[in-house]
C-alpha positions in Angstrom: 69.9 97.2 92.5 70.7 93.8 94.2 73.3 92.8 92.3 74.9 95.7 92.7 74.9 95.7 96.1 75.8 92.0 96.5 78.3 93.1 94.1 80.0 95.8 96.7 79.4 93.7 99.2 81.7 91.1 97.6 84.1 93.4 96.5 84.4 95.2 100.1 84.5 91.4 101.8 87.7 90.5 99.1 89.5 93.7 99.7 89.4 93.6 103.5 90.5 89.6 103.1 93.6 90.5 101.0 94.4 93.6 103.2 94.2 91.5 106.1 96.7 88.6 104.7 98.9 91.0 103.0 99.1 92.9 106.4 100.7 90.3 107.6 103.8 89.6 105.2 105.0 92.6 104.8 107.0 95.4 107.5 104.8 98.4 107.3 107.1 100.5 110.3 108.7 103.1 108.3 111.6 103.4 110.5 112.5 99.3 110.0 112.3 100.0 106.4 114.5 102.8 105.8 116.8 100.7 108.1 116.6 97.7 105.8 116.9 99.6 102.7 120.1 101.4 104.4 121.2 97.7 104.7 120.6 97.0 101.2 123.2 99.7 100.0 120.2 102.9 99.7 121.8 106.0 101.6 119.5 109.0 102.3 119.9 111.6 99.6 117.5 114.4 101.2 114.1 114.9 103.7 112.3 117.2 102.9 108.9 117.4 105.7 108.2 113.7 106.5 109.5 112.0 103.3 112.5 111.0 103.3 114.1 110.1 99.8 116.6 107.2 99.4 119.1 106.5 96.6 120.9 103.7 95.6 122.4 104.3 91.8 120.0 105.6 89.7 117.1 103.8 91.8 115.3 106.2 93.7 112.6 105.1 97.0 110.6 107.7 99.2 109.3 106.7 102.1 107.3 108.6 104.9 108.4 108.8 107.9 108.7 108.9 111.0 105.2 107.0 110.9 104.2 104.1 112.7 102.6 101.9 110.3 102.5 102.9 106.6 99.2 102.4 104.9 99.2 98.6 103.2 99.3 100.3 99.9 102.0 102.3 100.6 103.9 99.5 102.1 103.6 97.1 99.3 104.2 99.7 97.2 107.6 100.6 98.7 108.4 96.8 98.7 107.7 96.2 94.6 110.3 99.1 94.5 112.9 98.0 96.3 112.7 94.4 94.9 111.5 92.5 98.0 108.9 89.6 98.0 106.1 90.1 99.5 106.7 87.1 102.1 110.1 88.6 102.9 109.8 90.7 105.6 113.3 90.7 106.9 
């Protein structure tokens, strides 16, 4: 029973470590992200509710919006998609 906990411990101490650093490099405002993907050559195809859906070619990209801060998941997410590092927060 312990290790298990010292195990979740662990586990909860390394998540809230990577959240933390990963927090920092990448744009979580969903409105400065749909502005740089507009940059990028995505154009708005449709909104439907909050989401709004992006296109560019056949690459598609929803994002949520208008919200503050996007979840880290979410964010990093959203990044892997559109092909940006996760250091490049331009």
């Amino acid at each position: 029973m312990r290790i298990m906990m010292r195990m979740a411990l662990l586990f909860l101490a390394v998540r809230i470590i990577l959240n933390r650093d990963l927090g920092r490099s990448v744009e979580r405002n969903s409105q400065k992200i749909i502005a740089r993907l507009k940059r990028e050559g995505f154009e708005i195809v449709s909104i439907k509710g909050s989401h709004h859906k992006l296109r560019r070619g056949n690459q598609t990209i929803i994002v949520p919006h208008p919200k503050k801060d996007l979840p880290i998941g979410t964010a990093l997410a959203i990044a892997k998609q559109a092909g940006w590092n996760a250091s490049d927060k331009s």
